[in-house]
C-alpha positions in Angstrom: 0.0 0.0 0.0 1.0 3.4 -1.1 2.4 6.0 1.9 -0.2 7.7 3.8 0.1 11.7 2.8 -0.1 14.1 5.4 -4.2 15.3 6.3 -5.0 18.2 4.0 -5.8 20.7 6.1 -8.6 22.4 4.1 -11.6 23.0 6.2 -14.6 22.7 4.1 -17.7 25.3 5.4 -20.5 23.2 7.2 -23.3 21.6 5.3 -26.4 23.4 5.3 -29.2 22.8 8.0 -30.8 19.9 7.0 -34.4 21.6 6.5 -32.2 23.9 4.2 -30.8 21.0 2.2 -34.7 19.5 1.6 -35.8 23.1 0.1 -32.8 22.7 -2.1 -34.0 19.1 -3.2 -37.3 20.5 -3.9 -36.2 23.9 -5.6 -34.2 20.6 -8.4 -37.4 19.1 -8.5 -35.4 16.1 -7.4 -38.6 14.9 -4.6 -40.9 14.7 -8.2 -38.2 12.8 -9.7 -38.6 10.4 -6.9 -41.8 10.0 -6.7 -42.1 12.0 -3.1 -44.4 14.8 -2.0 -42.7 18.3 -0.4 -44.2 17.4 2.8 -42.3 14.1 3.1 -38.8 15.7 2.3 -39.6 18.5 4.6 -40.6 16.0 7.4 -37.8 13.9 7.2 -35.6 16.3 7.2 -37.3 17.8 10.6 -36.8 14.5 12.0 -33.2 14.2 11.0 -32.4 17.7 12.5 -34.4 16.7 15.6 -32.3 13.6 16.2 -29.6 13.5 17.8 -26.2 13.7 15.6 -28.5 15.2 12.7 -26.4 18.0 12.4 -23.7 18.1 9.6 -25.5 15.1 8.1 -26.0 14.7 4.5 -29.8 14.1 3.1 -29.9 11.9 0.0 -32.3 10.1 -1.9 -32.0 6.1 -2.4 -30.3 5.7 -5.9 -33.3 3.4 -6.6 -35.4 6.3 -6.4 -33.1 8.9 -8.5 -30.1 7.7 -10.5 -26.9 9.3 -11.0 -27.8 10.1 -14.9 -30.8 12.4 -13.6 -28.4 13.8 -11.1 -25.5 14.9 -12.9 -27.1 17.6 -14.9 -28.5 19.2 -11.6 -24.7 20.2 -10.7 -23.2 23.7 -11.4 -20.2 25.2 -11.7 -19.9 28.9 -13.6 -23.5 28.3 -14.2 -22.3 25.3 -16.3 -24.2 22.2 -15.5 -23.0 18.5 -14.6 -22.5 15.7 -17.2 -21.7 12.6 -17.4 -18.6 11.4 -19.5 -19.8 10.1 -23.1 -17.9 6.1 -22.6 -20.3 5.4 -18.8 -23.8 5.2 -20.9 -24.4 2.6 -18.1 -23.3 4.7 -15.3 -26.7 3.6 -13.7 -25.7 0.5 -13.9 -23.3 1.1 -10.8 -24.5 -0.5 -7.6 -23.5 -0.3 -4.2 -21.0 -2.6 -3.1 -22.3 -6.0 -1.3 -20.4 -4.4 2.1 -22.7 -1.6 1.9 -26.3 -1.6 3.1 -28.6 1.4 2.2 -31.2 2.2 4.8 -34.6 0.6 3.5 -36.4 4.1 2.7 -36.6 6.3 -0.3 -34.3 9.4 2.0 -31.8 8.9 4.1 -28.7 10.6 6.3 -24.8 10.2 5.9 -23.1 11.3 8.6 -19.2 12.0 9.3 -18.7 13.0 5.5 -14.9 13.5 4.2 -13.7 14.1 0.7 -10.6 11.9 1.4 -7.8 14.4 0.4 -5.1 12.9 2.7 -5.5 9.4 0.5 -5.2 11.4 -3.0 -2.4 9.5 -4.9 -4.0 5.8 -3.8 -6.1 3.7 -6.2 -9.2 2.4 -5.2 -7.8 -0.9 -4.7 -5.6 0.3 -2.1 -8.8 2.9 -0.2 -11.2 0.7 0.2 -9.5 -2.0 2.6 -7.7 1.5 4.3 -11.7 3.2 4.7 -13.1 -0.4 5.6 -10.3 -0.8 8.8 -11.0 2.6 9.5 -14.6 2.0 10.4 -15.7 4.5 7.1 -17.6 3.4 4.5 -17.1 4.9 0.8 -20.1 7.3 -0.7 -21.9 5.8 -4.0 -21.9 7.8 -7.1 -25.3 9.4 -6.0 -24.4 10.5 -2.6 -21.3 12.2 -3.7 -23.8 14.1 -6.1 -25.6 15.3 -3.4 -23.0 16.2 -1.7 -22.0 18.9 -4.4 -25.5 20.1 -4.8 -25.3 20.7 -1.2 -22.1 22.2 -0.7 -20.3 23.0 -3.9 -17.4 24.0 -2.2 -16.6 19.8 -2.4 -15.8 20.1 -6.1 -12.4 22.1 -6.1 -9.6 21.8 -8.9 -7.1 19.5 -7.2 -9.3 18.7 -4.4 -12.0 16.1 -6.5 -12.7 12.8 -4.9 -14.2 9.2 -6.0 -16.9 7.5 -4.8 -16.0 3.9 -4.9 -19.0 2.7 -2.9 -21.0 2.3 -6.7 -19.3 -0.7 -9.0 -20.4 -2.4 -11.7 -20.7 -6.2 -11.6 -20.7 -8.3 -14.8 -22.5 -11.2 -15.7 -19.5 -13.2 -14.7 -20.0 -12.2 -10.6 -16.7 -10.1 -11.0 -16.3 -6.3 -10.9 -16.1 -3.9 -13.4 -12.1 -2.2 -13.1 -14.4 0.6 -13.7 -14.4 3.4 -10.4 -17.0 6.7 -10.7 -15.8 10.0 -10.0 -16.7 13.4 -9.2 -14.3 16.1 -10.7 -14.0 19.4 -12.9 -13.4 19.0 -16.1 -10.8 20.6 -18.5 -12.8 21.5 -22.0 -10.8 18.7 -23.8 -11.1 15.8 -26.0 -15.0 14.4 -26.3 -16.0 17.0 -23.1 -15.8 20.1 -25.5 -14.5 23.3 -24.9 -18.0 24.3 -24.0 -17.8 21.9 -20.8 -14.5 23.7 -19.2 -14.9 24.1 -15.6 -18.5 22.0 -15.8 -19.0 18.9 -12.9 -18.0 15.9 -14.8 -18.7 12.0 -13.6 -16.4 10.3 -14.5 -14.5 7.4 -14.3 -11.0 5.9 -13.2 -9.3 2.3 -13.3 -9.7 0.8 -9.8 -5.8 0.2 -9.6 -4.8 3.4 -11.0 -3.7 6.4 -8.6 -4.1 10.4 -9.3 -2.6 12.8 -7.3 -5.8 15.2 -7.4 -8.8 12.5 -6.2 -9.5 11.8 -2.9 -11.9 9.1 -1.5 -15.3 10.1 -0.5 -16.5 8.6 2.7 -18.7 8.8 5.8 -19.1 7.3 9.4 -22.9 5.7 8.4 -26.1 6.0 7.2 -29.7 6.4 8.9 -33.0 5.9 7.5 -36.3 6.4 8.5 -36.0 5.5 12.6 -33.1 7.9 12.3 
């Protein structure tokens, strides 16, 4: 395994209260896209902030409900919106990993989010075990996309992460070497100059390592008994 890099020590501004982060979910229509009324986001998110350890939590919606292809294009950077790379046409495809066990209801809380900047230059091969004995558990492609349309700030050149919670399994029972990302991308090759600074998902090799990708993670998820 690859030498642990010193912590960054870029402090990322809060999340937003998590009655905050439901308006935002309704203001993307992302609750209609999921098939839930704005009472039922709003009252689940009251719930989560009257819980204890609600706050600084993450509100999502179950991929099942709202994939990462209806996500994407909700991001925005320079008022230039998310896409997804034109060679992942199955990025919906991407499932959570067998060690990871979504809460059974359509929204749901991360808690203990980190983009993973002091593991930039590992591959996913190497993260996951490292997250796995540290007691973390890696974001799917969908929760690190609502983690950007929460707090934007995530996405910074040099500071992107991957969310290798989501892989692909073949019909063989294997995995994909396929890893999704969340980065920025440059305006080149199939992207187009017209996507330069736009939210890309993306993909990496799972034993490849890049100096400017973190590994998203959290501390756990909570569903509806919160």
């Amino acid at each position: 395994m690859t030498e642990i890099k010193p912590v960054d020590t870029t402090v990322l501004p809060g999340l937003p209260a998590l009655s905050a982060q439901a308006e935002r979910l309704i203001e993307l229509g992302v609750h209609e896209r999921a098939g839930l009324s704005t009472a039922e986001v709003r009252s689940f998110a009251a719930a989560g902030e009257a819980a204890a350890g609600g706050e600084g939590a993450l509100l999502a919606v179950h991929p099942d409900r709202v994939p990462a292809s209806a996500l994407a294009p909700l991001l925005r950077r320079d008022d230039k919106p998310g896409f997804v790379v034109t060679d992942m046409s199955d990025v919906d495809l991407f499932t959570p990993l067998d060690t990871i066990a979504l809460p059974d209801s359509s929204l749901y809380l991360l808690t203990g989010i980190d983009r993973g900047d002091h593991m930039a230059d590992w591959s996913p091969d190497e993260a996951l075990p490292a997250l796995t004995a540290d007691a973390r558990t890696p974001l799917l492609l969908t929760e690190g996309i609502h983690w950007v349309l929460q707090q934007p700030a995530a996405l910074e050149r040099n500071h992107c992460f991957m969310t290798i919670g989501s892989r692909l399994r073949k019909a063989n029972g294997t995995l994909d070497a396929r890893t999704p990302a969340i980065w920025i991308s440059n305006g080149t090759g199939r992207d187009g100059r017209e996507r330069r600074n736009a939210p890309k998902v993306g993909w990496c090799w799972a034993g490849n390592r890049h100096t400017w990708l973190g590994f998203a993670s959290a501390t756990g998820r909570r569903g509806q008994d919160l």
